[in-house]
N, C-alpha and C positions, 0 to 999 in steps of 0.2 A: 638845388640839388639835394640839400639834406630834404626838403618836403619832400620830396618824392619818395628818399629812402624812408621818412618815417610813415607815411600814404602805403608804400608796397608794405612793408612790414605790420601794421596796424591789418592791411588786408590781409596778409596771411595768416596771423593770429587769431582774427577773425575766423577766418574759414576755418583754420584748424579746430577752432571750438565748438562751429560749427558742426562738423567732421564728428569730432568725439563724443557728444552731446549723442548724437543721432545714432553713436553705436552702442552708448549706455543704454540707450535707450531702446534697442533690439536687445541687449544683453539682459534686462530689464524686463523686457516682457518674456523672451522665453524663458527666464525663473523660474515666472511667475506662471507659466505654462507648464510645467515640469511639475513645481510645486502643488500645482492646480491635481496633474493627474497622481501624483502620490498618494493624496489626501484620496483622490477617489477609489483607489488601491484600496489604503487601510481602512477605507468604508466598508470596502466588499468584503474583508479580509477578516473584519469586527463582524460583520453580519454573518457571516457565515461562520465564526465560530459561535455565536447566540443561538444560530440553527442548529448546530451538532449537538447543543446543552439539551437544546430542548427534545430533539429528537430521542435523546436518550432517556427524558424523563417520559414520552407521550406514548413511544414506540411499545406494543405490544407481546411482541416477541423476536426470533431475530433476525426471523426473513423482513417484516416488517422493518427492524433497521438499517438490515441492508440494502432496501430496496429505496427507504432518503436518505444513506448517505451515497447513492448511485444516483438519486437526481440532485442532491445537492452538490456532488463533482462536479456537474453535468452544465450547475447553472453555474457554479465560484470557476469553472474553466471560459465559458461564454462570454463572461463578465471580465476577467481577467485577459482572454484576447482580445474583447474591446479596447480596454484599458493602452493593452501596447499596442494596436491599430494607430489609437489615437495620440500615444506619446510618439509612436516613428512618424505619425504626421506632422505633429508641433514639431518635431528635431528638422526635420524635411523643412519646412518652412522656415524655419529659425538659420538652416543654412543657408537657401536660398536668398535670407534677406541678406545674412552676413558679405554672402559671393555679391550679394549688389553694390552693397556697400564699400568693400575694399575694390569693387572696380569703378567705383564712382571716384574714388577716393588715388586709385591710381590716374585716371583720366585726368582728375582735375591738378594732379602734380607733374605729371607730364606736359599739360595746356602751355607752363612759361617757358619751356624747352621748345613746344613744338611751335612756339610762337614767337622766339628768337632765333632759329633755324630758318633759312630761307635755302630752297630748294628751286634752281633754276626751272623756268616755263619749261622750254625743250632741251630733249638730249643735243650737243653738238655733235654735227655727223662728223664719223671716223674718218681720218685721212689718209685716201689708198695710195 
């Protein structure tokens, strides 16, 4: 009797570390996916203020200026709704996995319920 309680126990532990493990482990990557697109932000973000420097040293006069700091909007706007395309995709995804995960995670906690639950073959018909 105790083997068995220590056997179920030992497996739930198990699993549970299981379980948790695998959700650091989504928790983990999408960080690391966030942190990924920030860094690509402040790339764009650095480069396109080294273009404003510059254009103000090259720029000839002020139609001239204004006419690259109209395409440089043009490209730090392009580049920046890249940027959040691809952060709402990682977030998208990152939920997706989580929704798999806590219903994996529900399924497999309900399993010892629905598996000590017995549920008669047929209904017994009504007595008229």
């Amino acid at each position: 009797m105790q083997t068995d309680y220590i056997e179920s126990s030992t497996s739930l532990s198990n699993s549970a570390y299981a379980s948790f493990k695998e959700l650091g482990e989504i928790g983990t990557k999408a960080t690391e996916k966030l942190a990924e697109q920030q860094l690509g932000f402040l790339s764009t973000f650095m480069d396109t203020g080294v273009k404003h420097l510059t254009l103000y040293s090259e720029s000839k006069g002020y139609k001239d200026l204004l006419s690259g700091f109209t395409k440089l909007s043009t490209e730090y706007n392009d580049k920046l709704l890249d940027t959040l395309r691809k952060t709402t995709e990682s977030l998208t995804e990152s939920k997706d996995e989580f929704t798999a995960w806590a219903e994996k995670a529900i399924d497999a906690g309900l399993a010892p319920i629905k598996k000590a639950t017995v549920f008669p073959a047929k209904k017994v018909a009504a007595v008229s």
